[in-house]
C-alpha positions in Angstrom: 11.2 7.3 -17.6 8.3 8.5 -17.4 7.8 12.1 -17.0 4.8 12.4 -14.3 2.7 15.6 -13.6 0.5 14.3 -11.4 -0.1 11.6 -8.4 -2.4 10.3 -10.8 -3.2 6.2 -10.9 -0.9 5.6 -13.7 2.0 7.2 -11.1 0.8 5.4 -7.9 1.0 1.7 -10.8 4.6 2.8 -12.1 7.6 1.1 -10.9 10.4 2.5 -7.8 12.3 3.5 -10.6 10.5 5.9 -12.0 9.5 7.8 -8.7 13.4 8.1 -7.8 14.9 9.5 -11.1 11.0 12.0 -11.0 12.8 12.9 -7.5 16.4 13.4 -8.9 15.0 15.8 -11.8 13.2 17.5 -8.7 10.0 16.7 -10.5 8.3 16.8 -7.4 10.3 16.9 -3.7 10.7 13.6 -1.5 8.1 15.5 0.9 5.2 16.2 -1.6 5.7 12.2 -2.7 5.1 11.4 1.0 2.3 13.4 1.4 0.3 12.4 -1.7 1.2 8.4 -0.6 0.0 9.1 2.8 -3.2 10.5 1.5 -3.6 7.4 -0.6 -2.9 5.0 2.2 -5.3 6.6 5.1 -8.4 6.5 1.7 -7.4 3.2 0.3 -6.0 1.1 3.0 -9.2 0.7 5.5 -10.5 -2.1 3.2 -7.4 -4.0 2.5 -5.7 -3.6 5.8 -2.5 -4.0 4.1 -0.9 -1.8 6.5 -1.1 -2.0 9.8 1.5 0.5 11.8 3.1 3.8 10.9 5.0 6.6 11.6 4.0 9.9 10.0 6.1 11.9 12.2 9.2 10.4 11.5 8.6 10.0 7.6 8.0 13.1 7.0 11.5 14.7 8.7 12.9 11.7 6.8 11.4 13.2 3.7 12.4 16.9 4.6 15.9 15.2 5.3 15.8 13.8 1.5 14.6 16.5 -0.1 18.3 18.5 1.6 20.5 16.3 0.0 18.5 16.1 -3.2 18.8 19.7 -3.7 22.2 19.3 -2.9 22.6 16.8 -5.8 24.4 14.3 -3.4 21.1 12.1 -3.0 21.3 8.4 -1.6 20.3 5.6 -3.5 16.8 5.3 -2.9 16.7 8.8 -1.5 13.1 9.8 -1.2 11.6 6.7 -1.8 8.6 5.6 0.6 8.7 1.7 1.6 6.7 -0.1 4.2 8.1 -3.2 5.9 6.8 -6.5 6.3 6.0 -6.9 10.2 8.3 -9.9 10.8 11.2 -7.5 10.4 12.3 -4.9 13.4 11.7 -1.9 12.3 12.7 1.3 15.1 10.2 3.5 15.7 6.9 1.3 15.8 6.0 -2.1 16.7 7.6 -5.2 15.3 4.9 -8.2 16.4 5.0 -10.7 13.4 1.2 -10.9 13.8 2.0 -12.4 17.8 -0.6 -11.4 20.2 2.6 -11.7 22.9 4.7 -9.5 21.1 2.2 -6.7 20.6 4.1 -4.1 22.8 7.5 -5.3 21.2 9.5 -2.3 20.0 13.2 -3.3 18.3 16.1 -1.4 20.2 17.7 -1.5 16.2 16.6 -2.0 12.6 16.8 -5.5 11.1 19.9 -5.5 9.3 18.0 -5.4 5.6 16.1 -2.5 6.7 19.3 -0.8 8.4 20.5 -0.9 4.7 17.7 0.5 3.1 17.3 3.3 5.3 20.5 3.8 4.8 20.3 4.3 1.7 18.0 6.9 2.0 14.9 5.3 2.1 11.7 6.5 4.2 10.3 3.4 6.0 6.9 4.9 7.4 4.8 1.7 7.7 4.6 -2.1 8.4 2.8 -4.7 7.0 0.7 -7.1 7.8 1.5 -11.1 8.2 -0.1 -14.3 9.6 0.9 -15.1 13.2 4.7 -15.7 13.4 4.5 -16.0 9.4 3.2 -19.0 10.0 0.3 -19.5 7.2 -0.7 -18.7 3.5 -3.1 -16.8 4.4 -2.8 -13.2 6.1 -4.5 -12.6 9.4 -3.9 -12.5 12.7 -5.9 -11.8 16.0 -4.1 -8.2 16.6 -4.4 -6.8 13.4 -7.2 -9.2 11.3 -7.2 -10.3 7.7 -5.8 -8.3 4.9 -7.6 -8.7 1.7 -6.3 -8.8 -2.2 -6.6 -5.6 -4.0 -7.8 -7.7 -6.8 -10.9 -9.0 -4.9 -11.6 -8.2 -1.3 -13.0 -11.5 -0.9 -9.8 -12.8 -1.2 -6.7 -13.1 0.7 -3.7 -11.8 -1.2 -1.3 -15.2 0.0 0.7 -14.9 3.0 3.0 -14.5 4.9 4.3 -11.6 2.4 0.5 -10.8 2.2 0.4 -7.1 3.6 3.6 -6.7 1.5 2.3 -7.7 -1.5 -1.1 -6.3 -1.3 0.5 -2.9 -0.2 2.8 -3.3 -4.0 -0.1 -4.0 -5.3 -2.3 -0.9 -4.2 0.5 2.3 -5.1 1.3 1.9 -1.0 4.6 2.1 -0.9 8.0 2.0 -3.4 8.6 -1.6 -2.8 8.9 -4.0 0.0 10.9 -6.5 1.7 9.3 -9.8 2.0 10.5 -13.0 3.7 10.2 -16.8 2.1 10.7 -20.3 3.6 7.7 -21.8 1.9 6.3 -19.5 -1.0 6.2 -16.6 1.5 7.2 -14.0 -1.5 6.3 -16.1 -4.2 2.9 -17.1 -3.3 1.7 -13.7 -2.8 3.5 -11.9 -5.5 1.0 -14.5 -7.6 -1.7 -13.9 -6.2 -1.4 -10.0 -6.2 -0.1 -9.7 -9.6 3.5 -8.4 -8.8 6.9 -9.3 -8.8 8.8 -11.0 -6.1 12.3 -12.5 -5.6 13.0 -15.6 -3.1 16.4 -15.0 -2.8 19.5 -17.4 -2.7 20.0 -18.6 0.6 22.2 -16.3 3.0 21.8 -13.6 0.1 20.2 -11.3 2.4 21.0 -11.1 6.1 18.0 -12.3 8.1 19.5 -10.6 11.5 16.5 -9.0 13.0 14.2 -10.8 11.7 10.7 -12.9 13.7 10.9 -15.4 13.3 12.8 -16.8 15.7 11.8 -14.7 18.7 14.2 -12.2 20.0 14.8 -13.7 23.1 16.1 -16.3 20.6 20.0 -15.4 19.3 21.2 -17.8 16.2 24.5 -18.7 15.7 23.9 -18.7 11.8 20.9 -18.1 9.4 18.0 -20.2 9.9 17.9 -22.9 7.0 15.7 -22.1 4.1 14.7 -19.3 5.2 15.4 -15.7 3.0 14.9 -12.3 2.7 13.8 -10.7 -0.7 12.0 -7.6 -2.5 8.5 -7.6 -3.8 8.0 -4.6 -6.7 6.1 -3.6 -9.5 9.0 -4.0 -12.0 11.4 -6.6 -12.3 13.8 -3.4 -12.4 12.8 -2.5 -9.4 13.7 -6.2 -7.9 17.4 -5.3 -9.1 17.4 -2.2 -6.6 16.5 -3.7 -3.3 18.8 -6.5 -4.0 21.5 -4.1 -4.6 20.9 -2.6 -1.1 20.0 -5.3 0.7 22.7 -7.9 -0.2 25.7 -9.1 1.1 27.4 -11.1 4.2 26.3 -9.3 8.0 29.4 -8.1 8.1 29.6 -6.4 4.5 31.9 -2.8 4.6 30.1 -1.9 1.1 27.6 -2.7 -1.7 27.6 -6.7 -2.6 29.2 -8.4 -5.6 26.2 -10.2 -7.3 26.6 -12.4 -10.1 25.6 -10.7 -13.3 23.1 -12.2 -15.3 23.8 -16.0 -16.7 23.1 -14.6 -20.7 22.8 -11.2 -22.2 20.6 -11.3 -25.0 17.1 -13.3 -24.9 17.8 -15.7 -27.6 20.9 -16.8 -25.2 18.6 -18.2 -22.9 17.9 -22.0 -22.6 14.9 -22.4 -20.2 13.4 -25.8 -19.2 9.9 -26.3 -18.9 7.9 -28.0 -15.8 5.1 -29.0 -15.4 3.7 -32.1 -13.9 -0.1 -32.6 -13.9 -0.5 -36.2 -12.1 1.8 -35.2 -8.4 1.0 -31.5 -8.7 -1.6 -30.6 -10.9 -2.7 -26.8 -11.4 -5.9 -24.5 -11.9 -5.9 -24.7 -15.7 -5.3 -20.7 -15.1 -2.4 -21.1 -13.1 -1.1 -23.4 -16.2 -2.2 -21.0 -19.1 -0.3 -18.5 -17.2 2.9 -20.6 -17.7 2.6 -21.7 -20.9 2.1 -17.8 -22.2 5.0 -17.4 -20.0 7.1 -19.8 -21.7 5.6 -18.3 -25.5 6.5 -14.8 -24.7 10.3 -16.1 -24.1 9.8 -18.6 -27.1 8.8 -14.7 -29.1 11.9 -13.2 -27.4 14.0 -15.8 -28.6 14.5 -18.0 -26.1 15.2 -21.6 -25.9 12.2 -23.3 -24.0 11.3 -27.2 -23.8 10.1 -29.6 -21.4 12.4 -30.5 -19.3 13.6 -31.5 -15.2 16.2 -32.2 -13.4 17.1 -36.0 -12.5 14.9 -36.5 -9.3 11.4 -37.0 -8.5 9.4 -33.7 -7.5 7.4 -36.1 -5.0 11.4 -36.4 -3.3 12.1 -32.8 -2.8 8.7 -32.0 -1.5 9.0 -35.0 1.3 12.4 -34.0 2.5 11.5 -30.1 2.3 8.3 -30.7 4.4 9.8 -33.0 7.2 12.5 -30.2 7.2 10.0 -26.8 7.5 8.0 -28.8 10.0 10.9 -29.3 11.9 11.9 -25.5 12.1 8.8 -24.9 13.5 9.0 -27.4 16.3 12.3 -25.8 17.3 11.9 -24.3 20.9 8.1 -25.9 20.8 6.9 -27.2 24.2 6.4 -31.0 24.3 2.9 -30.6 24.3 3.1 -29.5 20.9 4.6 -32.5 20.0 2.2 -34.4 21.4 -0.3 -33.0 19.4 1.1 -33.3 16.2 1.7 -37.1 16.7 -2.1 -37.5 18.4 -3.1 -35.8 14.7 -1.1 -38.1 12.6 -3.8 -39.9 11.0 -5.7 -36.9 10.0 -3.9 -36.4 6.6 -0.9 -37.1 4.7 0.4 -33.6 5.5 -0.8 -34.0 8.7 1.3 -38.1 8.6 4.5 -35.3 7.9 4.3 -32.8 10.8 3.8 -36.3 12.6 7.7 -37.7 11.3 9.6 -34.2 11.5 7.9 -34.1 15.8 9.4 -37.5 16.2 12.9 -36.8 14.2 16.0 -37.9 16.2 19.3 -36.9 15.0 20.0 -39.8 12.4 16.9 -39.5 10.8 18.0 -35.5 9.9 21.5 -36.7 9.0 19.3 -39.1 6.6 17.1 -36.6 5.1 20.7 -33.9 4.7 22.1 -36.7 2.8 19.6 -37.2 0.3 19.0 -33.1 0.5 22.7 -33.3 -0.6 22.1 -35.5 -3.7 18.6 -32.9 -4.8 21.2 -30.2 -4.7 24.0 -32.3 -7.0 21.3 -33.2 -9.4 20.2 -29.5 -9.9 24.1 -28.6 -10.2 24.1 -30.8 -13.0 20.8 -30.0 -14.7 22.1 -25.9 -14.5 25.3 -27.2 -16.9 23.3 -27.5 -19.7 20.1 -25.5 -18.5 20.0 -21.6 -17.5 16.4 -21.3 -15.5 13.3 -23.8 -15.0 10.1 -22.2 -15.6 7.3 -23.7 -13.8 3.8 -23.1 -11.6 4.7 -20.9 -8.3 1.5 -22.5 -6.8 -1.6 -25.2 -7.6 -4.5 -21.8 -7.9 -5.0 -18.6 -8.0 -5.8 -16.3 -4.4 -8.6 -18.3 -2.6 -11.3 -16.9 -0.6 -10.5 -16.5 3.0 -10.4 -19.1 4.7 -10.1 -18.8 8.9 -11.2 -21.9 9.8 -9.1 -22.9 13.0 -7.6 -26.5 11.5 -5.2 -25.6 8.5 -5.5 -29.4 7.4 -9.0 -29.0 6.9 -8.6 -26.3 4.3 -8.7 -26.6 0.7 -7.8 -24.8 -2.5 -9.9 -24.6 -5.2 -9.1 -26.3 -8.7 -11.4 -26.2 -11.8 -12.8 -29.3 -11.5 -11.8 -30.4 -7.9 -9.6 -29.2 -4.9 -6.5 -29.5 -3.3 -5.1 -29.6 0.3 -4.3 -26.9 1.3 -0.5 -27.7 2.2 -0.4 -28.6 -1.4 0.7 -24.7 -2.2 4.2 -26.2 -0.9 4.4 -28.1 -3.9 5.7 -25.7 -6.4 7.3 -24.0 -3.8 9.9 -26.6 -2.2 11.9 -26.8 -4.9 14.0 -24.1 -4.8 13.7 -23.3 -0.8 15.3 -27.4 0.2 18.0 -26.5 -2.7 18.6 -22.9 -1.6 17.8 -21.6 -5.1 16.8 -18.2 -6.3 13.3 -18.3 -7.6 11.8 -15.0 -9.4 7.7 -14.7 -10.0 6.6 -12.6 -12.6 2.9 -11.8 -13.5 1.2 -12.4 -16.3 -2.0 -11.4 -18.0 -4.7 -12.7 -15.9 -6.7 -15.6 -16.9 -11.0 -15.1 -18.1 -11.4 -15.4 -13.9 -9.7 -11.8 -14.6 -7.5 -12.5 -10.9 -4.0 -12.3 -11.8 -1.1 -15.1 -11.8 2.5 -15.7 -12.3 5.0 -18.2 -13.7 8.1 -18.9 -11.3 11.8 -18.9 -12.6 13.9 -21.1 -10.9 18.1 -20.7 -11.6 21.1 -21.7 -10.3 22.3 -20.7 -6.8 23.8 -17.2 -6.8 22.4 -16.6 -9.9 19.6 -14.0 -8.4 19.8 -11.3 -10.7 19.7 -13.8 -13.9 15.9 -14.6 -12.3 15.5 -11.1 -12.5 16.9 -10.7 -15.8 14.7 -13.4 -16.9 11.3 -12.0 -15.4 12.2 -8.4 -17.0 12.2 -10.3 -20.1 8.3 -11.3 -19.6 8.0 -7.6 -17.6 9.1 -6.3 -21.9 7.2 -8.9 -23.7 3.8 -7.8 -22.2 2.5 -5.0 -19.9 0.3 -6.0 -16.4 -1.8 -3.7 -15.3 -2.6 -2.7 -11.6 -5.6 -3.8 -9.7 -8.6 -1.5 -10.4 -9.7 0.8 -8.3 -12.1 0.9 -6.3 -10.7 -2.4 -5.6 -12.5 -5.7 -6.0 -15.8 -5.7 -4.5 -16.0 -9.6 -4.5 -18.6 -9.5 -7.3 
């Protein structure tokens, strides 16, 4: 690792990894970290608004408590290491609001379970960050804490709802993050920012403690599709959270986690997709992929066109009747009303219509055919390690805040796109509880930077990881510059 002398930019860009093993040579203590971050977050973070609570106080007897048990060379895991926290997750010690105006006083009487296990691990969570209302959007604003903009370009929004998360990796804010995903919520703005993010496989990571659903709302079991997952500047570092942060709620110790799939890069057999006439791309977003695809064709790898044995237009109709259905769960009728009086407004519009109106058998009916996308990608992953393929239609748009989301578009060379289209790329792994890795590449002439997605076989999390450290050795990203983007 890198031996650093400074809290220069090249050490505020580095990955996780390389501040804890500078904190177990005692390069620096876990106290003097803290302070040089905080002095970068209270400079830097007015114009991005990435973060959007903290607790100084607190992080730094955490830091002082770190810096004990490093000198006593019995150091936790991540002992030392500054993280902020998406806002959807209860964090102790500040507010946890999920961008809800009625949950602005909200304080969690106990850590979400992820975060317990990170801070127990001797991490120093000091900040949260900052999401869409309820995660509910791909864009990051809310009317409590506003818009946060992408380091990249403060014109533009760095995705949502992992938005503050990202943008915080992004800008040297924190070690990592935790991030949540039920429709691209990692994945979207781990593209957009230019860093890496994991949509875990389903039930991987606890979502106990987590808002979505309201507090006052107690699930028997997880809430479908939806995950917990880290966001980093290293594919490395993606290995680390998961290693805290997974297991059953009721794990007694660290989780078994399948290793990687192969071991050496020519191993690899990685199918190619892309599919221009259902869900076409910026012709960015596409070059992006197919370098992705030549840097593992110049590791070695095994890479052709190639899908699994069902129709991209299926999985995206059954995954969008089922996410608009989670989010009429507790809804008032009213709600339903409204969606059915806005039927006609747009084919996305047509679906939140269905899922308002879905009675029992018309679930049972979409499980069923859910059942058979799940077979066919059971089947494909016999002769097929990964799928490589867009993580969403464009590159990070210009904020948009207009009040109807169906109204919205996304910009393509040439044309645009609804803007419910970014759950295109995004379904497929979230109906078939898939892990899904997105790693950046180099950025495109715009000069915004953009990823390729690696989809792989459920359980199979760290072989997406293994898989986006491959393109993480084949090529080195650089950070956002600073000062960052001025929208010019």
């Amino acid at each position: 690792m890198t031996d650093f002398t400074d809290f220069d930019e090249a050490f505020f860009a580095a990955p996780a990894l390389a501040w804890r093993d500078a904190l177990k040579k005692r390069d620096f203590s876990a106290c003097e970290l803290f302070d040089a971050l905080w002095g970068r977050v209270m400079e830097r973070n007015p114009p991005l608004n990435a973060l959007i609570a903290w607790d100084e106080s607190f992080a730094r007897r955490a830091a002082e408590d770190s810096d004990r048990r490093l000198a006593r060379r019995d150091g936790l895991p991540l002992d030392g290491l500054p993280l902020s926290i998406k806002d959807s997750f209860a964090v102790t010690g500040m507010p946890t609001t999920s961008g809800a105006e009625e949950l602005a006083d909200f304080f969690a009487e106990e850590d979400a379970l992820a975060v317990a296990r990170l801070r127990a691990a001797g991490a120093i969570i000091f900040a949260k960050s900052n999401v869409p209302r309820l995660t509910g959007d791909f864009q990051t604003h809310n009317a409590l804490f506003d818009a946060t903009s992408n380091p990249w370009d403060l014109s533009r929004s760095p995705g949502g709802s992992s938005g503050g998360a990202a943008a915080a990796v992004a800008a040297g804010f924190t070690a990592f993050e935790l991030g949540s995903d039920l429709g691209g919520s990692i994945r979207w703005p781990a593209h957009a920012c230019g860093v890496y993010g994991l949509k875990t496989s389903w039930s991987q990571v606890p979502m106990l403690g987590h808002i979505p659903p309201l507090p006052s709302i107690k699930l028997k079991s997880p809430p479908d599709m939806g995950v917990a997952g880290p966001m980093a500047r290293s594919a490395r570092d993606l290995e680390l959270a998961l290693s805290i942060v997974a297991g059953p709620v009721n794990a007694a110790g660290p989780a078994f986690l399948q290793k990687p799939r192969r071991r050496a890069p020519k191993d690899w057999r990685i199918a190619l997709w892309l599919e221009p006439g259902f869900a076409p791309v910026d012709p960015e977003v596409e070059q992006g992929v197919l370098l992705a695809a030549d840097l593992f064709r110049e590791a070695g790898a095994r890479i052709e066109p190639e899908k699994p044995g069902f129709a991209l237009a299926e999985a995206l109709e059954i995954y969008a009747l089922l996410n608009f259905a989670i989010g009429f769960a507790g809804a008032p009728p009213k709600a339903r009303d409204e969606a059915l009086a806005q039927a006609g407004d747009s084919e996305w519009a047509a679906l939140r219509a269905r899922a308002a109106r879905m009675d029992a058998a018309a679930y049972a009916a979409l499980m069923t055919r859910r059942a058979a996308i799940k077979r066919a990608f059971a089947a494909f992953f016999e002769n097929w390690d990964a799928i490589l393929c867009p993580p969403a239609p464009c590159l990070a748009i210009t904020h948009d805040l207009s009040p109807d989301p169906f109204s919205r578009r996304l910009p393509l060379r040439g044309g645009e796109l609804p803007y419910h289209d970014l759950l295109k790329w995004a379904c497929l792994a979230a109906l078939a509880h898939l892990p899904a890795a997105v790693a950046p590449v180099t950025p495109g002439p715009s000069g915004l930077p953009r990823g390729a997605q690696i989809i792989c076989p459920y359980d199979e999390d760290r072989s997406a990881i293994a898989l986006a450290q491959i393109l993480e050795e084949q090529h080195k990203f650089s950070p956002p510059p600073f000062p960052f983007g001025t929208g010019e």
